[in-house]
C-alpha positions in Angstrom: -4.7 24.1 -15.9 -7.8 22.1 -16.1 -8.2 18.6 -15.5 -7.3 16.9 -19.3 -4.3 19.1 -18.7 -3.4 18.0 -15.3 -3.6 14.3 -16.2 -1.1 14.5 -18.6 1.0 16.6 -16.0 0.4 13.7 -13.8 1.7 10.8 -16.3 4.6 12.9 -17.0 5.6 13.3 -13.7 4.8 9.9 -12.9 7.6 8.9 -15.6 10.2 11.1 -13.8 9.3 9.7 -10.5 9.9 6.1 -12.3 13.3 7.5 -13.5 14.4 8.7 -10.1 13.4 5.7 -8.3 15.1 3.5 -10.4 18.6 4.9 -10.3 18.5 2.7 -7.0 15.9 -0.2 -7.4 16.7 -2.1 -10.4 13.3 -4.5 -11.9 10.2 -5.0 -10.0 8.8 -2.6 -12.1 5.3 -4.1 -11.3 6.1 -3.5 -7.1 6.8 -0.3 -7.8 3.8 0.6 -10.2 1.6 -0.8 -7.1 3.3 1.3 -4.8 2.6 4.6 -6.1 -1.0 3.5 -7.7 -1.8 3.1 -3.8 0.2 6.3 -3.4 -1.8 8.6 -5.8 -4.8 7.1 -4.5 -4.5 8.2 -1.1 -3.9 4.0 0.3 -1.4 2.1 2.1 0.2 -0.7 1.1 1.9 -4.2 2.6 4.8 -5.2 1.3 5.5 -8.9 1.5 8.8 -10.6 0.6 11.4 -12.7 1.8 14.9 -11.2 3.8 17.2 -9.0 0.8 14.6 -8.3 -1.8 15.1 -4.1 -0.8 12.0 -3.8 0.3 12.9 -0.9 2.9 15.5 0.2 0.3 12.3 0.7 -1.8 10.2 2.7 0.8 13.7 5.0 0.9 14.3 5.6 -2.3 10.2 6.5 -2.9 10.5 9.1 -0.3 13.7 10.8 -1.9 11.8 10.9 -4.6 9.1 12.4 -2.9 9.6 16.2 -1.3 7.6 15.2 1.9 8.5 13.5 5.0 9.8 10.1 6.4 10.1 8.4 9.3 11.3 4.7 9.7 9.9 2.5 12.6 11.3 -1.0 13.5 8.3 -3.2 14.7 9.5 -5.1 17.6 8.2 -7.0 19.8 8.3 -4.7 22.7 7.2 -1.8 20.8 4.8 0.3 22.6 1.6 2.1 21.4 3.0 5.5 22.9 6.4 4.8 20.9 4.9 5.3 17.9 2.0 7.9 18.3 3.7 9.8 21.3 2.8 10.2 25.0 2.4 13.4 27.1 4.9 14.7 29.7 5.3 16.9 32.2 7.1 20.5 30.9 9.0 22.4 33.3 6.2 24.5 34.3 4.8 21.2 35.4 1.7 20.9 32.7 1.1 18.1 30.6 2.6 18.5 27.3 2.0 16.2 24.1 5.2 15.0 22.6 4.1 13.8 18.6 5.8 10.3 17.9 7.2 9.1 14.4 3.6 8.7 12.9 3.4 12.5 12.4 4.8 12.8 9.0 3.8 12.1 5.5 4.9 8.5 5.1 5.9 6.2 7.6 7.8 2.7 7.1 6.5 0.3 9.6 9.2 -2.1 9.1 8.6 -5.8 9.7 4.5 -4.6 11.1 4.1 -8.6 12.4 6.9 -8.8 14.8 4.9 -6.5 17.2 1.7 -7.4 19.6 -1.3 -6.8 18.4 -1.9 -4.1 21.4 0.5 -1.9 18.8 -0.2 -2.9 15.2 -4.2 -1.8 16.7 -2.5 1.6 17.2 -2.4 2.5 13.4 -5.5 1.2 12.7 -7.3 5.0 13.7 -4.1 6.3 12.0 -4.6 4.4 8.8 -8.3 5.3 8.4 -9.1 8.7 9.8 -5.4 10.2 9.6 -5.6 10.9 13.2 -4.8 10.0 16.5 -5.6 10.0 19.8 -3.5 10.2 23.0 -5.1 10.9 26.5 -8.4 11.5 24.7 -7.5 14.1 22.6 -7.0 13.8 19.1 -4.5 15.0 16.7 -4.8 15.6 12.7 -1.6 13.6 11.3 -0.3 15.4 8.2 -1.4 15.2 4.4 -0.4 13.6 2.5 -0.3 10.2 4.8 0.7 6.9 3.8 1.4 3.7 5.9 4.1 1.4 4.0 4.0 -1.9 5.9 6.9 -4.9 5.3 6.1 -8.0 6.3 8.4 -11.7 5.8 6.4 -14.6 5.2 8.6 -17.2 6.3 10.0 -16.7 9.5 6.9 -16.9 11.8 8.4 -17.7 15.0 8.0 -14.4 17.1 5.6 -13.0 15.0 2.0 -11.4 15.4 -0.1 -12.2 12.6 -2.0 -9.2 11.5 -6.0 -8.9 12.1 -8.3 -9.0 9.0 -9.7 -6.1 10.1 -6.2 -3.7 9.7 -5.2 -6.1 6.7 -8.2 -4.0 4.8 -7.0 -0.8 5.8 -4.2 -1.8 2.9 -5.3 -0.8 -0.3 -2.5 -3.2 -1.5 -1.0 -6.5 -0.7 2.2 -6.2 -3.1 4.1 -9.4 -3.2 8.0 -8.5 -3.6 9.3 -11.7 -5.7 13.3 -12.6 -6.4 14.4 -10.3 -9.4 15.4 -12.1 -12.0 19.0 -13.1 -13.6 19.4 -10.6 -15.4 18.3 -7.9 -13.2 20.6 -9.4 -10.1 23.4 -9.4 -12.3 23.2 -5.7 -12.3 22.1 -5.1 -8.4 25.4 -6.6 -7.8 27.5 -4.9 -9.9 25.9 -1.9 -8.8 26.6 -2.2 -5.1 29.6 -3.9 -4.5 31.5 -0.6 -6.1 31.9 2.5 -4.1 29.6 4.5 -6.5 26.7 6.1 -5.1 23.7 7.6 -6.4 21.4 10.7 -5.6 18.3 10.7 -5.9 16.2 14.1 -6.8 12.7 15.0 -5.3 10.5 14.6 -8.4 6.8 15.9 -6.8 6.2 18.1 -3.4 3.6 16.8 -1.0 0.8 19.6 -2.6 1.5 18.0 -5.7 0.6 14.8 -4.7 -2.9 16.4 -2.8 -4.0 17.7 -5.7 -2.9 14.6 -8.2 -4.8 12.5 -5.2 -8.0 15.0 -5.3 -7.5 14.9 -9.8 -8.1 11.0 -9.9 -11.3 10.9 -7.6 -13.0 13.4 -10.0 -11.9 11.0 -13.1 -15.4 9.9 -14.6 -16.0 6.2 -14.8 -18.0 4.5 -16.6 -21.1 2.6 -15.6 -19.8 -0.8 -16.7 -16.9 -0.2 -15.0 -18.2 0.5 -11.8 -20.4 -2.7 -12.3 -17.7 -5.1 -13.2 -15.7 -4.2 -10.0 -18.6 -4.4 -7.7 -19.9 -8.0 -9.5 -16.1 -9.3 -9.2 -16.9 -8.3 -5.3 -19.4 -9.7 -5.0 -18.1 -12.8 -6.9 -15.8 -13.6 -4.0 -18.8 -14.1 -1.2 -20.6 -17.4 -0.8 -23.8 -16.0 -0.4 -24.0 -13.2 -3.0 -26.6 -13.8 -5.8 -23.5 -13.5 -7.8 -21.0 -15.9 -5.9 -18.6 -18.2 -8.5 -18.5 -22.0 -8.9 -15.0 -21.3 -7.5 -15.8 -19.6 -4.8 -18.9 -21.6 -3.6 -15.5 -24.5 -3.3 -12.7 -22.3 -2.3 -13.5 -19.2 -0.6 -14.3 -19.4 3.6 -14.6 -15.1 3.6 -15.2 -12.6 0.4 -14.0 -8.9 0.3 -15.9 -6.3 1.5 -17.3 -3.2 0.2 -13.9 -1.4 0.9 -12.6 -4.1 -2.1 -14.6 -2.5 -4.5 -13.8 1.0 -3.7 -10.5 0.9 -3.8 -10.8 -1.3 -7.5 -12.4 1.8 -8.9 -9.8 4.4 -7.1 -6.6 2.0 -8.3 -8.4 1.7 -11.6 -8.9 5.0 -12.2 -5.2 5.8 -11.2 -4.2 3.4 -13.4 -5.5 4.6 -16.5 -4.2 7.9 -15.5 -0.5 7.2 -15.0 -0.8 5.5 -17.8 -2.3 9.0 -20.3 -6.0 8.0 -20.0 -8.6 10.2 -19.4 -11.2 7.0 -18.2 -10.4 3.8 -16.5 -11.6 0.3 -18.3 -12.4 -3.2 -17.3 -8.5 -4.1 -18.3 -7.4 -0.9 -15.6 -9.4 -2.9 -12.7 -8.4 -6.4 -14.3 -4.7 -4.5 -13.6 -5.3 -3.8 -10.2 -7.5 -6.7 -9.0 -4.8 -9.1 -7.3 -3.0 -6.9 -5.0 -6.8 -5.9 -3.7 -8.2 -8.8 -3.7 -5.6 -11.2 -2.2 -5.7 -10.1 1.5 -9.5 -9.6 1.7 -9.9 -13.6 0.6 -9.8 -16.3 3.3 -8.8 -19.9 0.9 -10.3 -23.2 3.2 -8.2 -26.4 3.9 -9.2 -27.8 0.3 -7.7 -24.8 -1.7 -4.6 -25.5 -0.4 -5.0 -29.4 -1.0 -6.1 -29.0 -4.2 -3.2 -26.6 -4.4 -5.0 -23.4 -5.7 -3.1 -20.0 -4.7 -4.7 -16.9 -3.7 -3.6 -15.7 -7.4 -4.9 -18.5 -9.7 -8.3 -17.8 -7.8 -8.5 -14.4 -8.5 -6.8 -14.9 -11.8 -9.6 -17.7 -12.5 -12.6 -15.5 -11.1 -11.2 -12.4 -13.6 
């Protein structure tokens, strides 16, 4: 199959996957689109929402749908480092023997990331970036594919750790899971106060999603492309050449460069779940919030003047 022929593979499938997924998650079709953009591009993603909105029912019904394996972890606060990437212990032949934790597998859920110390949330950082670890000074290759889906409530702070910038940009996305609406609840509860269940098939294997991963880096892009993601970049820092009215008033920190790699990797994934052979300004116009909107640091007098994370991007598109 060549390429032309595996992109079209690739939006089929996508549709199945869709299908599947929904059996069990009813709406938030734009959560779910945002998911698996950050999927086929090989990033993680943050999932913020408020207590009930199945955001962990989400992350379980993706990996169903997905032949490749899950682990759960519950953040808590007395979560250690060695709990999730392992530890070594003494075998009966009394040599030190490496026992992997729940981070060696293809996707992990770290559930509610800010209710543990920083000491732990540091110990995906290596994880999130090189798919490795290290224990004891040796390191060990985590699995492929690997994807960290992070949930995170935003209104119950007491007991929580807020996440560093620096780990916050290891997150392709920042998806914000919003109340579904009437309609939509109407059916969630008819749908699980019965004693019905539903199965849900595996859809793609885990080589499937390598080589769909490997297909959407070698999408061409055109040169104005790449220039209006980089110049919307650069848009959000006060001292670029190319810096915004808005941002000279509202913006303490712009993104970085990682910002304007992964606009062109979720634009080009875009455009090909959606049967195009070449992203478009309108693919990285679709994918600009969720990037942007944890890489931007608002000052005292966004909030007064009561200007979201959202209206600024929205306003700087």
């Amino acid at each position: 199959m060549n390429d032309s022929e595996k992109l079209l593979a690739l939006s089929a499938s996508y549709k199945d996957l869709k299908a599947e997924i929904h059996k069990v998650i009813i709406g938030q079709e734009d959560v779910v689109d945002q998911v698996l953009i950050s999927m086929f591009s090989g990033g993680h993603c943050l999932l913020i929402g408020v207590p009930g909105l199945a955001k962990t029912l989400l992350v379980n019904t993706i990996s169903s749908a997905l032949g490749i394996g899950f682990n759960r972890i519950q953040f808590t606060p007395d979560l250690m480092p060695s709990d999730i990437v392992g530890s070594e212990i003494l075998d009966e032949s009394r040599n030190f023997k490496f026992i992997q934790g729940p981070l060696f597998t293809n996707m992990v859920l770290a559930d509610e990331i800010n209710r543990t110390p920083p000491k732990t949330q540091s110990a995906l950082l290596e994880a999130m970036q090189e798919r490795r670890v290290t224990a004891a000074g040796t390191s060990y290759v985590l699995p492929k594919p690997f994807f960290v889906l992070a949930t995170q409530n935003p209104i119950e702070q007491e007991g929580t750790y807020p996440l560093p910038e620096a780990q916050l940009d290891r997150f392709m996305f920042n998806v914000w899971v919003d109340y579904p609406v009437y309609e939509d609840e109407l059916t969630i509860v008819k749908a699980t106060t019965t004693d019905s269940t539903v199965t849900v098939n595996p859809v793609i294997s885990g080589a499937e999603i390598l080589d769909y991963q490997s297909l959407i880096r070698r999408i061409p892009v055109a040169d104005n492309v790449l220039e209006y993601a980089v110049k919307l970049v650069a848009k959000t820092r006060v001292n670029s050449p190319y810096v915004d009215e808005l941002t000279k008033k509202y913006i303490t920190w712009g993104a970085g460069p990682r910002a304007s790699q992964y606009l062109v990797l979720g634009a080009k994934c875009h455009a090909a779940l959606n049967g195009k052979f070449s992203p478009d300004i309108e693919d990285v116009k679709a994918v600009a919030a969720p990037i942007l909107r944890h890489r931007l640091v608002r000052n005292y007098k966004a909030e007064a003047d009561g200007f979201s994370m959202d209206k600024i991007i929205a306003s700087l598109l």
